[in-house]
C-alpha positions as CSV (number, residue, x, y, z in Angstrom):
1,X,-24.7,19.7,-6.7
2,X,-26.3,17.2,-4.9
3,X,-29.6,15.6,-6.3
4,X,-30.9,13.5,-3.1
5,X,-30.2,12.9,0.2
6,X,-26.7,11.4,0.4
7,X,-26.0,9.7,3.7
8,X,-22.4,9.8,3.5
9,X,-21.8,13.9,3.7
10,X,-20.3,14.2,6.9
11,X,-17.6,11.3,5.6
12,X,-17.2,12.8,3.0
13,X,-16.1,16.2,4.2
14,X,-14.3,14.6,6.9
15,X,-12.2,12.2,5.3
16,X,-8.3,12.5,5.7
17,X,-7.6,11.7,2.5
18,X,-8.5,13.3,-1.0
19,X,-10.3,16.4,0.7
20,X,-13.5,17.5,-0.8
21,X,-13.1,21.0,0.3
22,X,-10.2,23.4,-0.1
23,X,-10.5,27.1,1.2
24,X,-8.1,29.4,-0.5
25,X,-8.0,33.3,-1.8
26,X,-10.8,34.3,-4.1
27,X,-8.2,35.2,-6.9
28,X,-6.5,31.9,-6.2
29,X,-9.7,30.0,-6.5
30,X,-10.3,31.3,-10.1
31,X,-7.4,30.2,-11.3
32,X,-8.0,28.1,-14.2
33,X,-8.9,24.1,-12.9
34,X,-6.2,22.9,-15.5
35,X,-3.2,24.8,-14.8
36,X,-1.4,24.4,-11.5
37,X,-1.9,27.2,-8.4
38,X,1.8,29.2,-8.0
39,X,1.1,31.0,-5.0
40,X,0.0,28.2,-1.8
41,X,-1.7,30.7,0.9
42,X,-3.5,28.9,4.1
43,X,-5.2,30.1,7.1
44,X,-3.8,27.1,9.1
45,X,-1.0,27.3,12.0
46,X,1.7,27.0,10.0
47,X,3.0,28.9,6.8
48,X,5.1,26.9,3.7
49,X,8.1,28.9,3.1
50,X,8.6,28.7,-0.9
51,X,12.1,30.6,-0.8
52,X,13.5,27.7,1.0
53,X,12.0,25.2,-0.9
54,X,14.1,22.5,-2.1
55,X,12.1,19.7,-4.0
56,X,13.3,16.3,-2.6
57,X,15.6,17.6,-0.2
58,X,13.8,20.1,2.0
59,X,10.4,21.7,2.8
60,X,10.6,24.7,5.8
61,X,7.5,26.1,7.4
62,X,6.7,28.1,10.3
63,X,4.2,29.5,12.8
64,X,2.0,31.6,11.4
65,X,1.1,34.0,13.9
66,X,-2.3,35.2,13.3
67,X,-3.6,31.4,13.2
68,X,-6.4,31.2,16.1
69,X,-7.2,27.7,17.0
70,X,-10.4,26.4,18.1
71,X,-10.8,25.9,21.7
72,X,-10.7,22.2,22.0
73,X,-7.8,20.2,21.8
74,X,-6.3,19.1,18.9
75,X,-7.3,15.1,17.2
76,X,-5.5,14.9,14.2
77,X,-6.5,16.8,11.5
78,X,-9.6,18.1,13.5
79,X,-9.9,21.0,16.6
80,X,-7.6,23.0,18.0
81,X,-4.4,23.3,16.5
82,X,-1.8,24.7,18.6
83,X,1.9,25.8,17.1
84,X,4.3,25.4,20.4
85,X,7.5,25.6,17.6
86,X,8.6,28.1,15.5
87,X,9.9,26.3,12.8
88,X,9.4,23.0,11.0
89,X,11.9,21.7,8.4
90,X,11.0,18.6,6.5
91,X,14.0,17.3,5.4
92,X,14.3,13.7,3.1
93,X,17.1,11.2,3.8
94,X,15.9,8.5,1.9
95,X,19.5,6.5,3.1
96,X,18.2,4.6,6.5
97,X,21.5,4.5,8.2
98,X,21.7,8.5,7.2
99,X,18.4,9.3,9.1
100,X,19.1,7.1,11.9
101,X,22.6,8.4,12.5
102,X,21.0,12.1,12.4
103,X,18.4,11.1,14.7
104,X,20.9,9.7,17.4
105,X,23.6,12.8,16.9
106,X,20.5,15.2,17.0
107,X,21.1,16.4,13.5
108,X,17.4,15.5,13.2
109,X,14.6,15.6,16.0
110,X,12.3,12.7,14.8
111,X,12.2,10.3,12.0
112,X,8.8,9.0,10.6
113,X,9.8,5.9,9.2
114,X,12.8,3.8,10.8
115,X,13.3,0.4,8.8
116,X,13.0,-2.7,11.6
117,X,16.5,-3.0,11.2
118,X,17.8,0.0,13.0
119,X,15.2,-0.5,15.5
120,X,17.2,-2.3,18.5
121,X,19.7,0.0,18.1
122,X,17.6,3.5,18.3
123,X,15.9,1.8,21.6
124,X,19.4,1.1,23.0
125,X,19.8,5.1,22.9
126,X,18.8,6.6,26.1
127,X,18.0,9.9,24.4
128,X,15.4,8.6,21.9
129,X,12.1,6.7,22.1
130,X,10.4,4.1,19.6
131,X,7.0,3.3,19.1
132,X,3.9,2.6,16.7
133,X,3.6,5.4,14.5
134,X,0.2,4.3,13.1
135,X,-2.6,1.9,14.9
136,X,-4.7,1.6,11.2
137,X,-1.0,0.3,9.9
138,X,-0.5,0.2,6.4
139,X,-1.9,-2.3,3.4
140,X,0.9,-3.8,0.9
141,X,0.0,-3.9,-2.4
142,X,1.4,-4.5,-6.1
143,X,-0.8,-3.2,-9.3
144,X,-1.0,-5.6,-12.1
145,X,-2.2,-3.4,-15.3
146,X,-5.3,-4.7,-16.8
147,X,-5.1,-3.3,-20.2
148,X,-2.4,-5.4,-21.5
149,X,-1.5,-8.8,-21.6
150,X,-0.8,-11.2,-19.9
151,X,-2.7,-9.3,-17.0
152,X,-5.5,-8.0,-18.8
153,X,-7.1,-11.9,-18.6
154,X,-8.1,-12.8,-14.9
155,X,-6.5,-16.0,-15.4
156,X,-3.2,-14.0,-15.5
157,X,-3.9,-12.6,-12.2
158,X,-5.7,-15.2,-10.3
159,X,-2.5,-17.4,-11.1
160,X,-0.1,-14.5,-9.1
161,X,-2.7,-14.6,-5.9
162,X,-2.8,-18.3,-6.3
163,X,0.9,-18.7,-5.8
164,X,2.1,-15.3,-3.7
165,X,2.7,-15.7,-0.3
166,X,1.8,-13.0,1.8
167,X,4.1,-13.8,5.1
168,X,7.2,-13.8,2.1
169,X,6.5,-9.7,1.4
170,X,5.4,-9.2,5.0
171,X,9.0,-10.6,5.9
172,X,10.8,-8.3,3.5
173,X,8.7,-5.6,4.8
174,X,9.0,-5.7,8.6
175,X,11.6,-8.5,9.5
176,X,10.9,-11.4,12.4
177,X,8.8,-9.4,14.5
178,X,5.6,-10.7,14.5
179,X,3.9,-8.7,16.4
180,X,4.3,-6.2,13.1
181,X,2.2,-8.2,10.3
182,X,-1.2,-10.3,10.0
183,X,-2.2,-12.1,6.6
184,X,-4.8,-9.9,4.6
185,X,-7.1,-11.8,2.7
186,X,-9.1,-8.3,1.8
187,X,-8.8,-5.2,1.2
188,X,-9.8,-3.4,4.4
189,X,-8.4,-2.5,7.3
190,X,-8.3,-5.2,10.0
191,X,-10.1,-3.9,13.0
192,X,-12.4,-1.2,11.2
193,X,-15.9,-1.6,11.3
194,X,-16.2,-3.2,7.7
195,X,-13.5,-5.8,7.2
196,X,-14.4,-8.5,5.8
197,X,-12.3,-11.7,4.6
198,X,-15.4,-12.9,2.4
199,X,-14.4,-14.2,-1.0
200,X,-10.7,-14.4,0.4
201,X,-10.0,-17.7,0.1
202,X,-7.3,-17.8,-2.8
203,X,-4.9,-16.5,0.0
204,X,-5.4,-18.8,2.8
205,X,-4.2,-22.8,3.0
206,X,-0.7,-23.8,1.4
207,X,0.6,-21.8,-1.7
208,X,-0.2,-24.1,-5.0
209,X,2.3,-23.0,-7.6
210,X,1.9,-25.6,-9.9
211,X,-2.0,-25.2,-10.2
212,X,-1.0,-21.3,-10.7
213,X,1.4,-22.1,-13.9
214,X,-1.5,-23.9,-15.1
215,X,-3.8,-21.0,-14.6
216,X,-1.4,-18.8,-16.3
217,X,-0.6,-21.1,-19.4
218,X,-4.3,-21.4,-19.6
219,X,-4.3,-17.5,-20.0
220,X,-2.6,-17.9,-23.7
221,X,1.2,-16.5,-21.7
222,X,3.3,-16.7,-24.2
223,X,7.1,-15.7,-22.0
224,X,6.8,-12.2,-23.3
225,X,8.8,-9.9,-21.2
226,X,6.7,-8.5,-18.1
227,X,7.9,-4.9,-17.2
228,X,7.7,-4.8,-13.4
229,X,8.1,-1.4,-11.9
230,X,10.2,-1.3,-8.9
231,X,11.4,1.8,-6.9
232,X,14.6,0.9,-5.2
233,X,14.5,4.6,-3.2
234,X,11.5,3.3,-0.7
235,X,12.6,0.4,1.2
236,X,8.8,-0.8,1.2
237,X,8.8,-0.9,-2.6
238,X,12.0,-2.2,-2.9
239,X,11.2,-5.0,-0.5
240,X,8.3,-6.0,-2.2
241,X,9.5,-5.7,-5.6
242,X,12.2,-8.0,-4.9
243,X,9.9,-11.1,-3.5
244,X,7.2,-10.2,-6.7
245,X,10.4,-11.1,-8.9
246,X,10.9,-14.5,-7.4
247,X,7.4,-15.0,-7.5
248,X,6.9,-14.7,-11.3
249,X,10.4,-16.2,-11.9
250,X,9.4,-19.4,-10.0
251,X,5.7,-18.9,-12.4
252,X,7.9,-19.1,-15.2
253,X,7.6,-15.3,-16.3
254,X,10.1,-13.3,-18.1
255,X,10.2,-10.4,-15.6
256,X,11.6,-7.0,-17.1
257,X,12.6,-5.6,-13.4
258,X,12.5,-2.2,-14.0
259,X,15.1,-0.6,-11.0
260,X,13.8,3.0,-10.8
261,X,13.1,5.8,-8.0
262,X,9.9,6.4,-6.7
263,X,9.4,9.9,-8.4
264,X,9.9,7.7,-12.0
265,X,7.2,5.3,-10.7
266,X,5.1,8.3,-10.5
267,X,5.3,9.1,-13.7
268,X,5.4,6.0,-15.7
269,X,2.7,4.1,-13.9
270,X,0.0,7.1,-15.0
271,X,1.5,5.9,-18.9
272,X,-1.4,3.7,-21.2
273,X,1.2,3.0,-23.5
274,X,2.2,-0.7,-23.9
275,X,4.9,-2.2,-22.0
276,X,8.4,-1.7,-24.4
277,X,7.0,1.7,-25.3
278,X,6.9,3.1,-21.5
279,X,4.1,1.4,-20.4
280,X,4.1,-1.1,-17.7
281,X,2.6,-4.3,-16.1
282,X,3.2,-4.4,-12.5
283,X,4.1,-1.7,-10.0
284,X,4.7,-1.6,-6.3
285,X,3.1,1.0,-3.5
286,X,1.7,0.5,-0.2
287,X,-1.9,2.7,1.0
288,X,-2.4,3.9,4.3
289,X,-4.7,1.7,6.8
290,X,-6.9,5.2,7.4
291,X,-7.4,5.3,3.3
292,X,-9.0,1.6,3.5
293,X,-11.5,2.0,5.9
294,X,-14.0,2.3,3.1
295,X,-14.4,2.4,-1.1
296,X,-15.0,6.3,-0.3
297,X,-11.3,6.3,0.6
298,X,-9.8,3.2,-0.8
299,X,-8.9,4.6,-4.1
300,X,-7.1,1.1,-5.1
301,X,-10.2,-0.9,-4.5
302,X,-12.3,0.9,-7.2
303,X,-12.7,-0.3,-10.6
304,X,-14.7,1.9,-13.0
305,X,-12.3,1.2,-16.2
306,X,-10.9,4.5,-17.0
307,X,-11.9,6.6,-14.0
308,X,-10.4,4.1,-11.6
309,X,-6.5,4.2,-10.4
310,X,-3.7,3.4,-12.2
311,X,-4.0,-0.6,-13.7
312,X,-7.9,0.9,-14.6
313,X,-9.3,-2.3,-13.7
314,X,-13.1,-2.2,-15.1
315,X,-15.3,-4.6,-12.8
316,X,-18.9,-4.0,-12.8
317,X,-20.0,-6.1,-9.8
318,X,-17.3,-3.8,-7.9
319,X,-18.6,-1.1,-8.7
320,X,-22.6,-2.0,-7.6
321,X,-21.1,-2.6,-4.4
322,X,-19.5,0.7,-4.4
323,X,-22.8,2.1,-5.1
324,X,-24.5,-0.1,-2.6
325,X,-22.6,0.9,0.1
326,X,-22.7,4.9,-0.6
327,X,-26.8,4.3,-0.7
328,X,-26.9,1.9,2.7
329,X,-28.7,3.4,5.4
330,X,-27.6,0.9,8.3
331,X,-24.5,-0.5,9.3
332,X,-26.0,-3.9,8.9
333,X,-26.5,-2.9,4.5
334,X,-22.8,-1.2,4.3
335,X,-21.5,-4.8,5.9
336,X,-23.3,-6.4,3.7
337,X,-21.9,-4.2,0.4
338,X,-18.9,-4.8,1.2
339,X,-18.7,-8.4,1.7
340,X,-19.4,-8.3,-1.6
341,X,-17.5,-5.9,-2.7
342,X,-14.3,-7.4,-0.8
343,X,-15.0,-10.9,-2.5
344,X,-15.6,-9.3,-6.3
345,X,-12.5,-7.4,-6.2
346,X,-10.7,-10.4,-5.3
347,X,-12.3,-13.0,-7.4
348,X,-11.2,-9.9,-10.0
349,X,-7.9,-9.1,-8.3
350,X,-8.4,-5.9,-8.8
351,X,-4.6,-5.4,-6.7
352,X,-2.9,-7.8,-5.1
353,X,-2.9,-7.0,-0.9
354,X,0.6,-8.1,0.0
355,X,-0.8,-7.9,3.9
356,X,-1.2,-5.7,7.1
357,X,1.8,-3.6,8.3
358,X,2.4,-1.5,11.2
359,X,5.2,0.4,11.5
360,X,7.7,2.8,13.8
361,X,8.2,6.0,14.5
362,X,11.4,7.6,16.4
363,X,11.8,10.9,17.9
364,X,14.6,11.9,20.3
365,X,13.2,12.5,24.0
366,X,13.4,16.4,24.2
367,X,10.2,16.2,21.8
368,X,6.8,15.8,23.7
369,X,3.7,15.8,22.3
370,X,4.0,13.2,19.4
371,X,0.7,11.3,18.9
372,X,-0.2,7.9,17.1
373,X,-1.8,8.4,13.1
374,X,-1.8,8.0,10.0
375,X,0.4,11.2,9.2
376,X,2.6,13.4,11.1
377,X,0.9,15.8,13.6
378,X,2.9,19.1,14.3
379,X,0.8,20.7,16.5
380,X,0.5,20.1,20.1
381,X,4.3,19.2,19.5
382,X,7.0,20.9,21.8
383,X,10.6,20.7,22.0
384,X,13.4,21.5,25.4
385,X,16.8,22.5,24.6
């Protein structure tokens, strides 16, 4: 229950991200808050088939017929959602040449994610088109934990920024195009009203890896192994994990490269134990540009100790800026909030960006309707024979 005015309501409520507000059956909606719903009933356009679920393989859904969109057209997850398909499988082929050969034979009708790689030769298909799947792009990104050592001392961390170079992951990530990538000295997405490169200093000018082992011997790094979390079943993780384990080899750390899938990540990075008893020091993800337009959103900026995301970095001065920015009344005090913000959670690496990413999205030409966002859109989506 709200206690004063809060100026950030309508955000909040219509955020894509982390909704606020779920409507679901009465005797659903009693269900106790710690044990996990059974039964997943909407009123939207589509209905999850459960019978022909098959976790990491498939999800099927169709139209549900008494749906009755709002008059306006659809924009994103907002107005008028219009079915124009039956049937939707969702089916995970997390092999790149696999999709992209099921793409070109028509096994498949539209892939969300096509590595860079593959790109020139889906465009060289007459039957398929190419293009940006998301203007707000994506934000790179690798979690050092700050509970245990060496990365619970800012030294530790400061030393990684120090000597990472963002063009190396951005490379790994998206290939020579350069069109794809821009540096990222922040935490925010480029072109949104708030970013802000203040306080991002650390990642602009050559690299200086000998003034980073400094850093880090000054930390008390003693060459215990560092357990670096790495799924090898994402190509964005796996791309970034393997330039993060250069970069501490060349700082002179023992790296523990943990080779894993990304449902294993899952599990192990929400672990407090120490490293060598399941815990963990580094992991690898990536957040969507439309979750860092702001700290209502950008879950990896926060850092309220145990409430915050996994790595619980606990950062005061963060967090007044978080609190300053909620409270702001113009856009003139939210630029100024998070200015500060931006240059507090780097001074504190809270995460390390790795950069700005855009990326591609391939459907075969029989599909109309596909739109540019930061998620798949079904509605408004048709296919010919």
């Amino acid at each position: 229950m709200l206690k004063k005015p809060f100026p950030k309501m309508l955000l909040a409520l219509g955020k894509i991200s982390t909704p606020i507000a779920f409507i679901m059956p009465e005797r659903i909606a009693k269900t106790d808050p710690f044990k996990q719903i059974s039964e997943y009933v909407g009123s939207g356009p589509m209905r999850f088939l459960k019978d022909e679920w098959v976790p990491g393989a498939k999800a099927a859904f169709e139209r549900f017929p008494d749906y009755a969109p709002r008059s306006e057209p659809g924009s994103w997850l907002s107005g008028g959602k219009r079915m124009l398909v039956e049937r939707v499988e969702w089916v995970v082929m997390p092999d790149p040449a696999t999709a992209g050969a099921a793409l070109q034979s028509g096994e498949v009708d539209w892939w969300e994610t096509p590595i860079p790689d593959l790109v020139p030769l889906l465009r060289k298909n007459r039957n398929i088109a190419v293009d940006i799947a998301d203007p707000l792009g994506n934000i790179g990104a690798f979690r050092m934990n700050h509970l245990y050592p060496p990365f619970n001392d800012v030294r530790a961390r400061r030393a990684v920024l120090m000597a990472m170079s963002q063009e190396d992951y951005m490379r790994a990530i998206v290939g020579d195009d350069d069109n794809l990538w821009k540096p990222l000295p922040g935490f925010f997405t480029p072109g949104t009203p708030l970013y802000t490169e203040e306080g991002g200093e650390i990642f602009k000018g050559p690299r200086k890896l000998d003034a980073a082992k400094k850093l880090l011997a000054e930390s008390g790094y003693a060459g215990q192994p560092v357990t670096c979390l790495v799924a090898q079943d994402q190509p964005i993780t796996k791309a970034q994990g393997d330039v993060t384990a250069d970069l501490l080899k060349r700082l002179g750390i023992n790296v523990d490269f943990a080779a894993i899938d990304w449902g294993t990540v899952g599990a192990r990075r929400a672990m407090k134990t120490p490293p060598g008893q399941g815990g963990w020091q580094m992991f690898h993800t990536w957040h969507s540009g439309a979750d860092c337009i702001n700290p209502a959103v950008a879950i990896g900026v926060r850092a309220n100790g145990d409430k915050a995301w996994f790595g619980w970095p606990d950062v005061p001065e963060v967090e007044v800026q978080v609190t300053a920015w909620y409270e702001a009344k113009t856009a003139g005090e939210e630029k100024t909030a998070i200015g500060r913000l931006n240059k507090a959670a780097l001074d504190n690496v809270v995460y390390a960006p790795t950069g700005f990413f855009l990326g591609y999205q391939a459907w075969r030409k029989n599909v109309s309707g596909v739109v540019k966002g930061p998620l798949p859109f079904f509605w408004g989506v048709g296919k010919t024979a």
